[in-house]
Backbone as CSV, one residue per row, in Angstrom:
resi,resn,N_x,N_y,N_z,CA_x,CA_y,CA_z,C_x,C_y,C_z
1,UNK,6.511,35.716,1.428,6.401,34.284,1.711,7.782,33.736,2.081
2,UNK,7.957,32.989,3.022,9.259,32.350,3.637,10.093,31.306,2.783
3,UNK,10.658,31.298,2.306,11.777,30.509,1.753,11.476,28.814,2.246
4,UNK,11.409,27.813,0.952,10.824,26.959,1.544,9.173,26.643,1.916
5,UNK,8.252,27.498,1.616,7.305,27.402,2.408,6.412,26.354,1.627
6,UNK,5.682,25.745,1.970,4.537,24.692,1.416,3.325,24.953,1.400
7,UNK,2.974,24.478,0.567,1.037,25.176,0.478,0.667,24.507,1.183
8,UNK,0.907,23.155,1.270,0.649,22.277,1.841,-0.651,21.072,1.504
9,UNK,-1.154,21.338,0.310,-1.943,20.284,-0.911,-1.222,20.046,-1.850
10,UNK,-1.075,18.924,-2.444,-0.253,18.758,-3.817,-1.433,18.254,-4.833
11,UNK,-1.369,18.638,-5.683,-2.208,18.299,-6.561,-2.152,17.252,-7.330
12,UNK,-3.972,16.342,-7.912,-3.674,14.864,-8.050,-3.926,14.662,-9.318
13,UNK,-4.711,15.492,-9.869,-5.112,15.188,-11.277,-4.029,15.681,-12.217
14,UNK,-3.866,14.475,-13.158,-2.835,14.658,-14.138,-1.483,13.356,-13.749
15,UNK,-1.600,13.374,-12.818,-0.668,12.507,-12.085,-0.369,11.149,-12.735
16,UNK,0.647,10.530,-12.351,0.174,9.233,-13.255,1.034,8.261,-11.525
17,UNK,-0.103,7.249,-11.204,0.613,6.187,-10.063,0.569,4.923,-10.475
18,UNK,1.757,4.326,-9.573,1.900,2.781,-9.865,1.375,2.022,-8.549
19,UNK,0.281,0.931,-9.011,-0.592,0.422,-7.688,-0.003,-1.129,-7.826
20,UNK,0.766,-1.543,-6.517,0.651,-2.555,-7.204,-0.745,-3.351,-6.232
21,UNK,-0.722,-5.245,-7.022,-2.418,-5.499,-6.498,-3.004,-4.842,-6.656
22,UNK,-2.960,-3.988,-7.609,-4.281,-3.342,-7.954,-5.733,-3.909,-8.826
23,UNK,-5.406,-5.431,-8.854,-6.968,-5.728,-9.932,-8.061,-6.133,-8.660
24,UNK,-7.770,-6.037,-7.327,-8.842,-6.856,-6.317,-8.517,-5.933,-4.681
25,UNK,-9.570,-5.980,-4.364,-9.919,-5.448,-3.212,-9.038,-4.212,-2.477
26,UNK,-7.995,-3.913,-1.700,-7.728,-2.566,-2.084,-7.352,-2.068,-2.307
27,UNK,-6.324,-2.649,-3.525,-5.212,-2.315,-4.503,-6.656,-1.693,-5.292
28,UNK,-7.878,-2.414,-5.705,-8.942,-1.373,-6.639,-9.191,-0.668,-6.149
29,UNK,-9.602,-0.895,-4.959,-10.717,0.424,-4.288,-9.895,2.102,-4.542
30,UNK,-8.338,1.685,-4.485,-7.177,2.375,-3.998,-7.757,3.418,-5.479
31,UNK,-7.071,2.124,-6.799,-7.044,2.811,-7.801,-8.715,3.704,-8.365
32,UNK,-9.656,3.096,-8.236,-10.455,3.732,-8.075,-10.924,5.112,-7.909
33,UNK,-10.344,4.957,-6.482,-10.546,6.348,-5.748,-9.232,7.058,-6.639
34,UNK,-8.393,6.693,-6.780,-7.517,7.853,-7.627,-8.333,8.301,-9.414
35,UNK,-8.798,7.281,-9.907,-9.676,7.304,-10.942,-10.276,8.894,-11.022
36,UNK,-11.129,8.485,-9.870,-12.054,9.568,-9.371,-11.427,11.135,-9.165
37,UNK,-10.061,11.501,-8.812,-9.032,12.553,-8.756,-8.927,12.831,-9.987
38,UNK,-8.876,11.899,-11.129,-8.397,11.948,-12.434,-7.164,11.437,-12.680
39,UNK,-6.542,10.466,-11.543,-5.379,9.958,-11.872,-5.081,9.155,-12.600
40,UNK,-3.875,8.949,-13.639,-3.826,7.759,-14.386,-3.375,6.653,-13.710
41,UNK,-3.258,5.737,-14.043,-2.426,4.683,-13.356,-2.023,3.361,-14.014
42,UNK,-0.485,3.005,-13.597,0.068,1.627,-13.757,-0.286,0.466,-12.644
43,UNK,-1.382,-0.308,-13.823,-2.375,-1.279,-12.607,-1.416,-2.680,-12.313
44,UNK,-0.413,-3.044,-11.191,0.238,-4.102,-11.083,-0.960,-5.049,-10.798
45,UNK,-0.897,-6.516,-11.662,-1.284,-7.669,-10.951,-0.340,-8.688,-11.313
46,UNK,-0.826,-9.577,-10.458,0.423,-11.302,-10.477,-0.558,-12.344,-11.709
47,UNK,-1.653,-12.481,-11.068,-2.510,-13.248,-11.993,-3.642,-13.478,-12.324
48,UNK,-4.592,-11.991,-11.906,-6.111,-11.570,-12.339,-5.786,-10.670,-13.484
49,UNK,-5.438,-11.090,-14.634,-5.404,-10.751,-16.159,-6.627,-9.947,-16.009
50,UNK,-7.903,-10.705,-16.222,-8.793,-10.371,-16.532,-9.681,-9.119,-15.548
51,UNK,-9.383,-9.464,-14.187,-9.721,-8.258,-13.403,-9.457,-6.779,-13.620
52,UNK,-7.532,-7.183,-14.101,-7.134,-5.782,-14.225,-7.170,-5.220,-15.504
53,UNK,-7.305,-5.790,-16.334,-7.973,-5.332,-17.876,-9.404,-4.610,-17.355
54,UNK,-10.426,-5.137,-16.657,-11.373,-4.822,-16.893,-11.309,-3.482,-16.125
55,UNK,-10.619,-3.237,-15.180,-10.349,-2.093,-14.229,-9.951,-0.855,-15.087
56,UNK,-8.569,-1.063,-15.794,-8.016,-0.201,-16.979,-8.998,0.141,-17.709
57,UNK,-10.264,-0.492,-17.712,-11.057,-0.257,-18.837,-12.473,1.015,-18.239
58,UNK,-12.170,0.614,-16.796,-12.920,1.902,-16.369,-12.472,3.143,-16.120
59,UNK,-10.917,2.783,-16.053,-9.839,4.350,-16.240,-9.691,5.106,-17.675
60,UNK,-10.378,4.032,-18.625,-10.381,4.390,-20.120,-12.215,4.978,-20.147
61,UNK,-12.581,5.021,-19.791,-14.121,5.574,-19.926,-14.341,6.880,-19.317
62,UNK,-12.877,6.874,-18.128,-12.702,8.349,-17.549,-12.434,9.077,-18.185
63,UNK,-12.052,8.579,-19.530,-10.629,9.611,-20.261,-9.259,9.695,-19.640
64,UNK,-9.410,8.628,-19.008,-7.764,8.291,-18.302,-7.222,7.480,-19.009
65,UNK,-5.528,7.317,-18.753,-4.494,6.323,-19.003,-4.452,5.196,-17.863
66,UNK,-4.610,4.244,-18.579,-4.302,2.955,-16.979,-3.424,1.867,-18.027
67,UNK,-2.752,1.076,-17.846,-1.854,0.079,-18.098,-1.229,-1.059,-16.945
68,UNK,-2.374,-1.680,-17.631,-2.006,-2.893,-16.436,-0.550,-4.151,-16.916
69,UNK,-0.049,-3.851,-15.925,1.233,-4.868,-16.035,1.148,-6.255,-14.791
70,UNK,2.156,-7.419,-15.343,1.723,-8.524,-14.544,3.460,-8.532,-14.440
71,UNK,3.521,-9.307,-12.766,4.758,-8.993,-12.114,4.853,-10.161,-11.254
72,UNK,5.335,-10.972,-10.757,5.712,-11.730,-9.704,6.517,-11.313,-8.757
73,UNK,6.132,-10.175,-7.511,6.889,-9.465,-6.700,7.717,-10.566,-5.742
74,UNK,7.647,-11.892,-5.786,8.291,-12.792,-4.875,10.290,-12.965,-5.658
75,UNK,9.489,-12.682,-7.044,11.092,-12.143,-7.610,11.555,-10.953,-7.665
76,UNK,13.097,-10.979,-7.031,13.671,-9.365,-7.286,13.615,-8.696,-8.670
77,UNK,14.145,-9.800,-9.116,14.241,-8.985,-10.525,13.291,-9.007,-11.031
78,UNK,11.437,-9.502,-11.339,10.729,-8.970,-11.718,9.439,-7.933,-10.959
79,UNK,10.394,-7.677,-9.828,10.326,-5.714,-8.970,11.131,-4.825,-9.633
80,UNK,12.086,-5.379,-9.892,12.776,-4.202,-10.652,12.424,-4.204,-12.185
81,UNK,12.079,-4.897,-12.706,11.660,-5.098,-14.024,10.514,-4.359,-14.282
82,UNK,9.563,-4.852,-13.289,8.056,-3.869,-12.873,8.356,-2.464,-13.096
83,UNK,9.104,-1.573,-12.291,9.138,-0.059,-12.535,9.966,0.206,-14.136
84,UNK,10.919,-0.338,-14.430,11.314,-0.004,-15.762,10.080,-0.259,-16.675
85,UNK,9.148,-1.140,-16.482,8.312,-1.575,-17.653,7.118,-0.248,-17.777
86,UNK,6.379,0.527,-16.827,6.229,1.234,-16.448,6.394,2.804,-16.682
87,UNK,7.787,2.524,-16.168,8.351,3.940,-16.796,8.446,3.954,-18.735
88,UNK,8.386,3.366,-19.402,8.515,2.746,-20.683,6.939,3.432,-21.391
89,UNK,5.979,2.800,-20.520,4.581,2.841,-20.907,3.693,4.195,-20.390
90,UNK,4.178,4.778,-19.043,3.593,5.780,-18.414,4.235,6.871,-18.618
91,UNK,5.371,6.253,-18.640,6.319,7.656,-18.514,6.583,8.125,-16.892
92,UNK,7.032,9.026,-16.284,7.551,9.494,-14.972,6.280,9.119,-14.568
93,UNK,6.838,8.619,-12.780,5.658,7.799,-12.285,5.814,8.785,-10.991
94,UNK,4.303,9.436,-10.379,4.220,10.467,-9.308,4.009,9.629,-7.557
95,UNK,3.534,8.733,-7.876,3.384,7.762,-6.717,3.472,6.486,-6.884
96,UNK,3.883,6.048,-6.158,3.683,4.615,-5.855,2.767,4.045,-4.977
97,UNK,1.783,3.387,-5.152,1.186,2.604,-3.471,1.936,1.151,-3.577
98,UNK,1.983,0.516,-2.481,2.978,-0.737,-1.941,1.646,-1.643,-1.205
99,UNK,0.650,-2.217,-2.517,-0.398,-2.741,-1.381,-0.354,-4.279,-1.947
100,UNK,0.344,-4.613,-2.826,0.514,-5.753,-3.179,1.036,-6.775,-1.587
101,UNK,0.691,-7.850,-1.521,1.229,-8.307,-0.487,0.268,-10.037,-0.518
102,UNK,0.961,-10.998,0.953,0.537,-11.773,1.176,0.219,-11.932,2.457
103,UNK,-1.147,-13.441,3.208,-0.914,-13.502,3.936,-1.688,-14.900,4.784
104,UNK,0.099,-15.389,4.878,-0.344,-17.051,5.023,-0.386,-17.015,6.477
105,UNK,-0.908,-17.983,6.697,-1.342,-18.323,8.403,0.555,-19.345,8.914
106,UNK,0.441,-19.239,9.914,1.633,-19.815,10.588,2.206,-19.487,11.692
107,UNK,2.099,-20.231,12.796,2.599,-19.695,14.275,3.910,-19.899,14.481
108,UNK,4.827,-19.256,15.374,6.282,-18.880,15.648,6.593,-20.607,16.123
109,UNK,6.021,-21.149,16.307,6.659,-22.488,16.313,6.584,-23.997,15.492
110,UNK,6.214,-23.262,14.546,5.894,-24.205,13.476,5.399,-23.675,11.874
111,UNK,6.396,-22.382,11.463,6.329,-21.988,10.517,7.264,-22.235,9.734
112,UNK,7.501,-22.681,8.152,8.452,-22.945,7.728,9.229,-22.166,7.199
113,UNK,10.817,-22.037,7.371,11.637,-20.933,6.952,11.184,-20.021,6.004
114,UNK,11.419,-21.386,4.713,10.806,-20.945,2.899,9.258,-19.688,3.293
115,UNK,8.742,-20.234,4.235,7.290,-18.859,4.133,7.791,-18.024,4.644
116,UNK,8.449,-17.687,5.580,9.330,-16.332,6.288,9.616,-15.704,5.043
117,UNK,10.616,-16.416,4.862,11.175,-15.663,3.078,10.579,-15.276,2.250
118,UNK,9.630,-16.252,1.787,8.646,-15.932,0.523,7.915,-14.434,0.998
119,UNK,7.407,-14.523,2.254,6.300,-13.543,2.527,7.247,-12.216,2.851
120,UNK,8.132,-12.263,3.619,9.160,-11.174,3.352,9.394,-10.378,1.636
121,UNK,9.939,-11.167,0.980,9.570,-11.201,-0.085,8.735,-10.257,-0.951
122,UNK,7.701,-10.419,-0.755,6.460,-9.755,-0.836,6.041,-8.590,-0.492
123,UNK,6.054,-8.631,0.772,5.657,-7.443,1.270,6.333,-6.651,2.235
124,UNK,7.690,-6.833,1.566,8.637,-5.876,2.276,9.921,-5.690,1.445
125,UNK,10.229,-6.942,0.944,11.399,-6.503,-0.370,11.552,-5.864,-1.108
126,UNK,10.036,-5.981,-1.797,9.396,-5.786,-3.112,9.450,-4.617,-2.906
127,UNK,8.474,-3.688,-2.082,8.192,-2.073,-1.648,9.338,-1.684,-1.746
128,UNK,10.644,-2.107,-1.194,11.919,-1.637,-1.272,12.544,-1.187,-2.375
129,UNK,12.430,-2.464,-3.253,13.129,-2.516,-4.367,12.935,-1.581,-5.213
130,UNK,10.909,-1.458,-5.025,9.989,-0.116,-6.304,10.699,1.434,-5.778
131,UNK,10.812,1.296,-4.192,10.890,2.774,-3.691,12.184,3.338,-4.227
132,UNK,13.295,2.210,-4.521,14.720,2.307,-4.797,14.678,3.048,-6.197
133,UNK,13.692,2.147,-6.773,13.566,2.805,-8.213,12.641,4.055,-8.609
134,UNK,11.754,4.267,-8.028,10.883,5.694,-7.648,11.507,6.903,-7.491
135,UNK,12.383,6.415,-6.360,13.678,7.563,-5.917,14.652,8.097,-7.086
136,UNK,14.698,6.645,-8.046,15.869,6.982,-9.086,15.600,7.995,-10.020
137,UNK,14.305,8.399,-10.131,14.081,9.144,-11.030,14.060,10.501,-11.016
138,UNK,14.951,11.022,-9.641,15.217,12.094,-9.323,14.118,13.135,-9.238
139,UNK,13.091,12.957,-9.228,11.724,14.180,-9.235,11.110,13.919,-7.512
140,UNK,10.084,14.937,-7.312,9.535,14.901,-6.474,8.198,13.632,-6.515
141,UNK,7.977,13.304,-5.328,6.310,12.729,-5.691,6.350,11.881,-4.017
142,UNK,5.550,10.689,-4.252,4.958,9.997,-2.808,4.591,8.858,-2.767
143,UNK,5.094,8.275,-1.622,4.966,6.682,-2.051,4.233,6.083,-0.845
144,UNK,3.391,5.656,-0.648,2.113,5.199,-0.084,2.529,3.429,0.284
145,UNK,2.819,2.608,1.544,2.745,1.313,2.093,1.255,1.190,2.732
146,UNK,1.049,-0.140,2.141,0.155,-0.724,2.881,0.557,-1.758,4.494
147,UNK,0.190,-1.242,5.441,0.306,-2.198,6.930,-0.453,-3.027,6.944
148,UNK,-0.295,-3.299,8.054,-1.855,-3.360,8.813,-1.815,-3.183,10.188
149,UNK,-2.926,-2.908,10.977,-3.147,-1.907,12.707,-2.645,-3.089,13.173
150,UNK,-1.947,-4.139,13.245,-1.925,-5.199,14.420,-0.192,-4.884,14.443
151,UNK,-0.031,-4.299,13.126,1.661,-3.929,13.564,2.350,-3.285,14.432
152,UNK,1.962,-2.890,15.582,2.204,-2.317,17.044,1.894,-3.323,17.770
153,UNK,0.785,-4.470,17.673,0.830,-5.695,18.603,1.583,-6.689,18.249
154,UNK,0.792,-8.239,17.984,1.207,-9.493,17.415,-0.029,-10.010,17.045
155,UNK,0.455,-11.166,15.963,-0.432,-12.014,15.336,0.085,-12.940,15.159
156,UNK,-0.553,-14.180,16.389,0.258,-15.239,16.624,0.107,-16.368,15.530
157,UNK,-0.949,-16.063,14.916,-1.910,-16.978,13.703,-0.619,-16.639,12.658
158,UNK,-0.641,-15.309,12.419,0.164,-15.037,11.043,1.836,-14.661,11.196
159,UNK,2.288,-15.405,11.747,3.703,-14.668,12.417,4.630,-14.338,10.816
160,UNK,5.080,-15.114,9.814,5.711,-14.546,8.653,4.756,-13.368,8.474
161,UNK,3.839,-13.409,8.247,2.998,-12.033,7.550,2.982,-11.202,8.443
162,UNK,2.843,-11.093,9.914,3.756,-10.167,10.919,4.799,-9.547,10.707
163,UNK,5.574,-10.426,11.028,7.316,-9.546,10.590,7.814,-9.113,9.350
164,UNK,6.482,-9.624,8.328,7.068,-8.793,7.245,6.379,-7.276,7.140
165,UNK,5.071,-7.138,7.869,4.298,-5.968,7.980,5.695,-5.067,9.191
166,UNK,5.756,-5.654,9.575,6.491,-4.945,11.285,8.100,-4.127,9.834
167,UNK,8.536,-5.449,9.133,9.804,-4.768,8.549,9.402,-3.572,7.395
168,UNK,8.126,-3.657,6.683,7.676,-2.900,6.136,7.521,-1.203,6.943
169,UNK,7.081,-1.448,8.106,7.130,-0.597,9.372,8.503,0.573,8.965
170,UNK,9.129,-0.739,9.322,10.707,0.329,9.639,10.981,0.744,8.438
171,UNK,10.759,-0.051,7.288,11.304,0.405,6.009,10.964,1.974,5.847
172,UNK,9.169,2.195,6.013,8.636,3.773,5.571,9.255,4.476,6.590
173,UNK,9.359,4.242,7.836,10.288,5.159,8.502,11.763,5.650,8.029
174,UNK,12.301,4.961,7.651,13.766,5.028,6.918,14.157,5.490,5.621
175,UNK,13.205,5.180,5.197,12.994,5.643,3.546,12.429,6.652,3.649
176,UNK,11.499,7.382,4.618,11.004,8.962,4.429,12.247,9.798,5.460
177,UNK,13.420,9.148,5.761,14.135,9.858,6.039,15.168,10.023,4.920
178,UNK,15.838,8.904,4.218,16.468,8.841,3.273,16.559,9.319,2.116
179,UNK,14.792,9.394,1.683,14.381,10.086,0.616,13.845,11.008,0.654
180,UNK,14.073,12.120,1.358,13.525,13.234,1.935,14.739,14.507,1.297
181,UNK,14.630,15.756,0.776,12.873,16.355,0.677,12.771,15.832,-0.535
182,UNK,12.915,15.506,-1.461,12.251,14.400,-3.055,10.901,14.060,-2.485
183,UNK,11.133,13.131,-1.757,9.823,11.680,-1.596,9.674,11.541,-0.642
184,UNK,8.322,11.814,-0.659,7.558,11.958,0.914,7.264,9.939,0.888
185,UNK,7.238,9.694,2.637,7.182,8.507,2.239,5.967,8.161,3.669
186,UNK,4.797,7.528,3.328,3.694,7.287,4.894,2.881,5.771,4.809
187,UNK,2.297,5.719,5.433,1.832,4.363,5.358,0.212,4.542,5.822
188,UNK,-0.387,3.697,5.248,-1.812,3.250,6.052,-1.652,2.142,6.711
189,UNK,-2.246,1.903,7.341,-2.570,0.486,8.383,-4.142,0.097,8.697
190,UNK,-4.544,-0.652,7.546,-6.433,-0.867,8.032,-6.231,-2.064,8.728
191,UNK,-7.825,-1.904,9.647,-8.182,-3.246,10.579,-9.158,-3.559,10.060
192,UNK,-10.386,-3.647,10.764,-11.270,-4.455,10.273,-12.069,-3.681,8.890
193,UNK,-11.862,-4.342,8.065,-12.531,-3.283,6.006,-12.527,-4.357,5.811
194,UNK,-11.700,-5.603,5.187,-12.505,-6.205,4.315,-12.357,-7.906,5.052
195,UNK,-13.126,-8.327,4.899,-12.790,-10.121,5.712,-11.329,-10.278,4.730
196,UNK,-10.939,-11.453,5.400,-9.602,-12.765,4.491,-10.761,-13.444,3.281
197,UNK,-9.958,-13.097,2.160,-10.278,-14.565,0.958,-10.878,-15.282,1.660
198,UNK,-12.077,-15.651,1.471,-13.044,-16.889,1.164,-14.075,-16.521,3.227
199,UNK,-14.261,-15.406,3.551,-14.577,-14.643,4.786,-15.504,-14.359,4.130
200,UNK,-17.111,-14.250,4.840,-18.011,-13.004,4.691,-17.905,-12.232,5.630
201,UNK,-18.740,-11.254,5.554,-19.306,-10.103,6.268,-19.127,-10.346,7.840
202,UNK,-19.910,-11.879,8.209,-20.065,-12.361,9.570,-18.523,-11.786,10.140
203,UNK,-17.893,-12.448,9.569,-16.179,-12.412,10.069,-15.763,-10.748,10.911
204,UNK,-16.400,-10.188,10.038,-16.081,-8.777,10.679,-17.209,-8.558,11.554
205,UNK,-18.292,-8.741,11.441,-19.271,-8.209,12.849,-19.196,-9.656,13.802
206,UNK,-18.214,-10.632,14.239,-18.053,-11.103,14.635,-16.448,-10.483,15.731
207,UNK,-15.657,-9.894,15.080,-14.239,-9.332,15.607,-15.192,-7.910,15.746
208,UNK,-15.923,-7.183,15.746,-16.158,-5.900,15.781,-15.920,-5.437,17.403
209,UNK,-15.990,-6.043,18.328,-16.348,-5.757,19.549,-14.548,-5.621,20.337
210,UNK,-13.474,-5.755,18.757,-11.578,-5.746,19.297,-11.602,-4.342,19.305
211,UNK,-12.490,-3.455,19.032,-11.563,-2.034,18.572,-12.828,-1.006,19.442
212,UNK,-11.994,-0.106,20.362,-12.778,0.721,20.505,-13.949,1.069,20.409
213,UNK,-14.323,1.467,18.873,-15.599,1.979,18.358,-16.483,0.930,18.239
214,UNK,-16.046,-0.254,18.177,-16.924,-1.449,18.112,-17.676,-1.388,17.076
215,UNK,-16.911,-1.158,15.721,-17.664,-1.614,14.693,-16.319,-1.787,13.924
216,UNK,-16.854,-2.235,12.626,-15.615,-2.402,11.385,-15.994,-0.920,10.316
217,UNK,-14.869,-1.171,9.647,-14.811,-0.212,8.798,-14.900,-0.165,7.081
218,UNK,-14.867,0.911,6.437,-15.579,0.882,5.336,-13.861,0.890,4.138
219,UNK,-14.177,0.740,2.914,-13.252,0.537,1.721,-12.882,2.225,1.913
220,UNK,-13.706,2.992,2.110,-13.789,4.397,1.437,-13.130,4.817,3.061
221,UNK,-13.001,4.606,3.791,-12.128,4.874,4.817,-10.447,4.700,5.030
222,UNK,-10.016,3.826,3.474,-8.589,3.454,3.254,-8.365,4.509,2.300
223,UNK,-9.195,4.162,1.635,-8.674,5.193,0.093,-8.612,7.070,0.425
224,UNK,-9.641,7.278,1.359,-9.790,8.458,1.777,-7.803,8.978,2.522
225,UNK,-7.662,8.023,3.227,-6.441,8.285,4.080,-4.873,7.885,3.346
226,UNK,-5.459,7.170,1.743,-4.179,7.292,1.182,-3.968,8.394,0.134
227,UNK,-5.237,9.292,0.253,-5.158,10.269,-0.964,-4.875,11.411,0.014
228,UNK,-5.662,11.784,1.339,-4.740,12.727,2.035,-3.163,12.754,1.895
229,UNK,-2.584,11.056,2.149,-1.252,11.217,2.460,-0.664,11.370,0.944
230,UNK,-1.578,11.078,-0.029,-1.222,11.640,-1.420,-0.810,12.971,-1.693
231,UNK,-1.918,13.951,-0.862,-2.401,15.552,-1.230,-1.357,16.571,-0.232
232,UNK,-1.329,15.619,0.794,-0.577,16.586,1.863,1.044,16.973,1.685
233,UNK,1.574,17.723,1.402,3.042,17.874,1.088,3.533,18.170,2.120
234,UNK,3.267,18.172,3.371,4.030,18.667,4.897,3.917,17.238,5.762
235,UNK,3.616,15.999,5.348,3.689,14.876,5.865,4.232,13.762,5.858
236,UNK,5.467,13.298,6.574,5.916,11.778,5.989,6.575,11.280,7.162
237,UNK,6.634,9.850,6.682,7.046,9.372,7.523,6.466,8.743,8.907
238,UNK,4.605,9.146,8.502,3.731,9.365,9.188,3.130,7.728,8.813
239,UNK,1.976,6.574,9.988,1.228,5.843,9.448,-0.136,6.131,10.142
240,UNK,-1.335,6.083,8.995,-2.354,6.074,9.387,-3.419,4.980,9.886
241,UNK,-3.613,5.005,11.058,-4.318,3.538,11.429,-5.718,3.838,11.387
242,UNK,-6.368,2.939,10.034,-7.879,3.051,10.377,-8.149,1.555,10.340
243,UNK,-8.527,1.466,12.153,-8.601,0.427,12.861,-9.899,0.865,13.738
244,UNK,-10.370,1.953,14.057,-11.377,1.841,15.280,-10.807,1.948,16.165
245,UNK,-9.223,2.414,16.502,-8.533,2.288,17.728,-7.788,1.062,18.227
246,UNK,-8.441,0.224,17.409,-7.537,-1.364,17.794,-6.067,-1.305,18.037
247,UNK,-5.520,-0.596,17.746,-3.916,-0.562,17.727,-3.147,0.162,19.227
248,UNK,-4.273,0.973,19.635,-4.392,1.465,20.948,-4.249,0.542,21.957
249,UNK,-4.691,-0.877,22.098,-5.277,-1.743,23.001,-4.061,-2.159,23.073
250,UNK,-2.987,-2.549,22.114,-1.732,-3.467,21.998,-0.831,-2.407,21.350
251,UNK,-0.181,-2.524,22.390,1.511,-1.794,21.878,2.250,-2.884,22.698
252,UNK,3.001,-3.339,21.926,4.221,-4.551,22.252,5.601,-3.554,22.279
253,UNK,5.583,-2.665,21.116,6.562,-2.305,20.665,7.130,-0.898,20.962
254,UNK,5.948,-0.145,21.959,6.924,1.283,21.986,6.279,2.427,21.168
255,UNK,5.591,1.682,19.796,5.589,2.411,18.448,4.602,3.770,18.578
């Protein structure tokens, strides 16, 4: 066998990950599906107490470890506070997912600074700050960003929540070079899976006809593509778009 060589599966059960948003939509689905591997997990939420208790409580019926912690990722220091608290309760942490995030409406000519920031913030600081501390712990493992497929186009509706997805972009590129060979580092990017807060169903078979395949897509189509980039040890640096192709239609950027 060659020096270096990779099996190229890493194995999930036993594992212990930190999700953050993990008490609602696909920060759960996420943890869930790791549930199902046998993974333990550190369940981040901001302020569904009760969601993510009840979640932990189905990782406790697995015969799993789950520990849900509450964090305000718009502060640095309680991102960095987040992984020490964590490491305290879990012990060495094997992944991270980065799906915590926001996303306010606001066009490039009439958005206010303070939301640039805040939403930066969020969903691009924050990932930084955890990956900084992930890395610190000198072991191998994998750290999983959430996108989204419009990050090769624009979204003139959501321009802060744009450029913070777009800086999130560059971040996993940079960081799976930086933290390489330790920490594999990839991203997902879903399109149409779940409507916006307070959206039904309509919302998506209404946009279905933006993407290629002309339909929307399923929960179990995210989680599926963050446990590959979980399992695979010959991959990083890589993002997976499950969009239907939507991301195909718009390239602004080259990407």
């Amino acid at each position: 066998m060659p020096t270096g060589y990779s099996g190229g599966v890493a194995p999930l059960e036993g594992k212990t990950a930190l999700i953050t948003g993990a008490a609602k939509r696909l920060g759960r689905a996420t943890a869930l599906a790791l549930a199902r591997r046998r993974v333990h997990a550190v369940l981040h939420y901001r302020a569904s107490a009760k969601e993510a208790e009840g979640l932990a409580g189905q990782f406790h019926d697995l015969g799993l470890n789950a520990w849900p912690i509450a964090a305000d990722l718009s502060q640095p220091d309680e991102a960095e506070a987040l992984f020490r608290r964590a490491l305290e309760v879990a012990g060495p942490i094997d992944f991270l997912i980065n799906n915590a995030g926001v996303f306010p409406s606001g066009r490039l000519m009439d958005f206010a600074p303070e939301d640039l920031h805040d939403t930066v913030g969020i969903n691009a600081v924050a990932p930084l700050l955890l990956a900084r501390r992930f890395a610190a712990q000198g072991k191998q493992g994998a750290i999983v960003n959430f996108l989204d497929a419009r990050v090769v186009g624009s979204d003139s509706e959501h321009v802060p929540y744009h450029l913070s997805k777009r800086m999130l972009f560059a971040l996993t590129r940079m960081l799976a070079i930086e933290l390489a060979p330790a920490v594999r580092v990839n991203a997902v990017a879903p399109g149409l899976i779940l409507p916006p807060e307070g959206k039904d169903e309509g919302y998506l078979q209404e946009l279905a006809h933006t993407n290629p395949l002309n339909k929307y897509g399923a929960l179990d189509g995210i989680t599926e593509a963050v446990v590959f980039l979980l399992r695979s040890d010959f991959v990083t640096g890589q993002v997976i778009f499950v969009d239907g192709g939507r991301h195909l239609k718009e390239n602004r950027y080259g990407s």
